[in-house]
N, C-alpha and C positions, 0 to 999 in steps of 0.2 A: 366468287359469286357463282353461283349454280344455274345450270341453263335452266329454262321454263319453254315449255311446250306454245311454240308460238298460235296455238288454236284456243289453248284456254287462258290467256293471262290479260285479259282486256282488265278485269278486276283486281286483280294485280298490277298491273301498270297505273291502276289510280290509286292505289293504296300507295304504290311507293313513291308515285309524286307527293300525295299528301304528307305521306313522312318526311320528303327532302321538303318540302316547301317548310313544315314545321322545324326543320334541325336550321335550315339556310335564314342569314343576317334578315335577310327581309321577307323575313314570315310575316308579318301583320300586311304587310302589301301585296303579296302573292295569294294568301288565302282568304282575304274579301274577297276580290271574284270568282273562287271554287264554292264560297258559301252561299253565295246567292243563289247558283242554280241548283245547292242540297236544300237549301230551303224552300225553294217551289215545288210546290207538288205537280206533276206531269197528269196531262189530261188525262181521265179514264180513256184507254180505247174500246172501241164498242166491239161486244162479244159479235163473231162473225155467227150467224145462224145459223151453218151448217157443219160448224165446230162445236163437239161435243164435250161433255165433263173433260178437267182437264185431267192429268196422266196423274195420278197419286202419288206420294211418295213411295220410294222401295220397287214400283212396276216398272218396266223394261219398256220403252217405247223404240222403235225403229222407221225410221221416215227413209225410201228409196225416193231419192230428188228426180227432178225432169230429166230427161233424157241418161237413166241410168239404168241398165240392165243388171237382174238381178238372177242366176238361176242355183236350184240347189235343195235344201232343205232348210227350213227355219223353226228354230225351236227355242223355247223358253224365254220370247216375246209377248210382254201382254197385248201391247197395240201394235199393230203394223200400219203403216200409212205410206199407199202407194200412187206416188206420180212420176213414177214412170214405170217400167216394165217387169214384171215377175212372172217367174216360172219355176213354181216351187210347191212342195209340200207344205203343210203348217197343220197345228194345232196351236190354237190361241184364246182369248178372250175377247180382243177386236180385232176387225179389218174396218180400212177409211181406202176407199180406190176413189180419188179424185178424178174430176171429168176427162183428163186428158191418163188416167193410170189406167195398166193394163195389167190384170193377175190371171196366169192360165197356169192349172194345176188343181190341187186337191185341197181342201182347206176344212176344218171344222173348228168354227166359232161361236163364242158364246152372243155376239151383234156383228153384224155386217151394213155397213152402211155405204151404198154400192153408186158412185157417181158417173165413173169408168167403163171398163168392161172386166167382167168377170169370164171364164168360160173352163170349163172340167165340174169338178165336183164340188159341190160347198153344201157343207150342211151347219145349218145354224141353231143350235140348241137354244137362242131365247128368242130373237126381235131380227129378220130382216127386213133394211131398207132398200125399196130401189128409186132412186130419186129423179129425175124427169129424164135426166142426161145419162141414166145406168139401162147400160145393155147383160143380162145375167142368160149364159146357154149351158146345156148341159145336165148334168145331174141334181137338182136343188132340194133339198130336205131341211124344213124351217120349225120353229117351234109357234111362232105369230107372224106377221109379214104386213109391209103396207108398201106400196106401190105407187106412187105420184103419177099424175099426165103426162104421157109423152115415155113413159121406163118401158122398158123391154124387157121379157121374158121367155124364154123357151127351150125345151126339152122335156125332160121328166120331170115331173113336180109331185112331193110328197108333203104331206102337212102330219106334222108330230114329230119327233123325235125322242120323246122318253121310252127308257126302258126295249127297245129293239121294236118297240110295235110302232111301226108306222102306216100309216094308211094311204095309197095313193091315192095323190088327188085330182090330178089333173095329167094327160100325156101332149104338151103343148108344141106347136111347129111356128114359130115366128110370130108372135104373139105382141101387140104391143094393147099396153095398157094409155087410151085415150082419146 
């Protein structure tokens, strides 16, 4: 029998009970009570509201956990989702910096949805958010931007990012929005 990677085989370990309970004398006894609970449907959980579309098929998602240090360069990630600590380069399509995540370094995304603290340079070519609990310093170059009560913003601020023409728009020192 072939080992199996003890991280992904939860689905696997019910499939091959299911098949031993179907081959074993007391299959009809054994698999009434595995059917009951394939027959219940599991409550909807309620979408968390500051969870966004989910990851697509085919996209690359990277989630750095709590208390995990990350430094280096990242590439060929669509979403990055950080709660805990980064200190990287990136080009991507999203960042999520959860309230307790920390990303220092350079970043150009296509959404940034900013709960944590952010600090270097980030430029966002469609939609930054900074949401009540996000602190963003530094270099910021956005294409649209919204800003909740209580978000922090400060340094350099530029609004646009198409095509090289950016216009400054603001040169900001500790700036809180609230």
């Amino acid at each position: 029998m072939a080992l199996q990677s003890p991280f992904f085989n939860n689905k696997r370990e019910s499939e091959a009970t299911q098949l031993r309970n179907a081959l074993s004398p007391n299959a009809q006894a054994v698999q009434q009570p595995q059917q009951a609970p394939a027959q219940q449907q599991p409550a909807p959980q309620p979408a968390a509201a500051s969870s966004p579309a989910p990851v697509a098929e085919g996209e690359s998602k990277l989630t750095i956990g709590p208390n995990i240090k990350l430094k280096g360069e990242i590439k060929d990630c669509d979403t990055l989702v950080v709660e805990g600590s980064v200190e990287a380069t990136m080009d991507s399509r999203v960042i999520q910096i959860s309230e307790r995540g920390a990303f220092k370094g350079s970043a150009e995304i296509d959404i940034a949805e900013i709960r944590g603290q952010f600090d270097g340079d980030l430029t966002v070519r469609k939609k930054l958010v900074i949401y009540s609990t996000g602190k963003v310093r530094g270099r910021v170059r956005y294409g649209e931007m919204e800003v909740e009560k209580g978000g922090q913003l400060s340094g350099e601020i530029e609004s646009g990012t198409q095509g090289g023409r950016q216009q400054p728009l603001l040169a900001m020192r500790n700036t809180s929005v609230g």
